[in-house]
N, C-alpha and C positions, 0 to 999 in steps of 0.2 A: 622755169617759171614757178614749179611748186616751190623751191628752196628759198627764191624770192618773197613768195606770200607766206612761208611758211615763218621767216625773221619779220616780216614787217607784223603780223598779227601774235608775234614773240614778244614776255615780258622782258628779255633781256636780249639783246645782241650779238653780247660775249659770254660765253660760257670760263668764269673765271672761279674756283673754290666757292668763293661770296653763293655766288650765285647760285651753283648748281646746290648748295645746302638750303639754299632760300627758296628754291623751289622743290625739292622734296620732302620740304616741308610741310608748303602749302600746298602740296598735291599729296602726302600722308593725312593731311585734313580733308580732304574728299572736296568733291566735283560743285555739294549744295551750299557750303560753305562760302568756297571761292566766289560762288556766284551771287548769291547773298549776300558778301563784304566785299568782294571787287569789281563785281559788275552793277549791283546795285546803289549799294551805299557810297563806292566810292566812285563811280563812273556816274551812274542813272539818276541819282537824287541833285546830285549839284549839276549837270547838265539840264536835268529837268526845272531846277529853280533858276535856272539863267534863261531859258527857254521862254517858260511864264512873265522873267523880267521885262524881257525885252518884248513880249510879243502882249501878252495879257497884262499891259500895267494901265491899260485905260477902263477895264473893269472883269472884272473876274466871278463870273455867277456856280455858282455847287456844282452844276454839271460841266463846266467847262474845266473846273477843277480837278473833276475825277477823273475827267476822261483825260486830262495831263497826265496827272498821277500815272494813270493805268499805263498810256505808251508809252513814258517813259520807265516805268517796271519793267512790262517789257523789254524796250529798250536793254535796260540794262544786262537785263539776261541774256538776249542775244550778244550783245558787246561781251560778257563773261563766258560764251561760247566757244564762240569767237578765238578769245584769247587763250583758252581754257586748252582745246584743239593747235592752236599755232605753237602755246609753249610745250604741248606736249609733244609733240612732233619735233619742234627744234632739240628740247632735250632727248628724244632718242635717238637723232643726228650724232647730236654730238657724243653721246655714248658708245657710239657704235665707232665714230671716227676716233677717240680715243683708244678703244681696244685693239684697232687695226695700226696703230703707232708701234 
């Protein structure tokens, strides 16, 4: 069951060269980083404006605004968590499984 949650909340599936340089990459760029440009900006903000579309387009007052804003900040950070913990784990699966080849 872990190995199953531990690929589905993985940015990558297969661990092919590509990959494994792409992510220690952006795991040589740290934890605030990722979670800032992949949990926020690229998960939480267009999630959060689809959110507001769909739900808030018959009017939208400052406080309902912010308090959007704000869960989906959140939001995003936990989604960068999230992800943050599942590819790290998948790739030291897969590190380990390579060695023992």
């Amino acid at each position: 069951m872990k190995n199953k949650l531990t690929n589905l909340f993985s940015l990558y599936s297969r661990w092919d060269e590509d990959q494994i340089q792409r992510w220690e990459k952006k795991y040589s760029r740290g934890i605030a980083r990722f979670l800032l440009l992949d949990g926020v900006v690229i998960w939480g903000i267009p999630s959060g404006m689809i959110f507001m579309w769909l739900t808030l387009s018959n009017g939208l007052d400052t406080m309902k605004f912010i308090a959007t804003v704000l869960v989906w900040f959140i939001a995003g950070i936990c989604y960068g968590l999230v992800v943050w913990q599942g590819t790290s784990r998948s790739y030291a699966l897969n590190v380990k499984n390579r060695k023992q080849r």
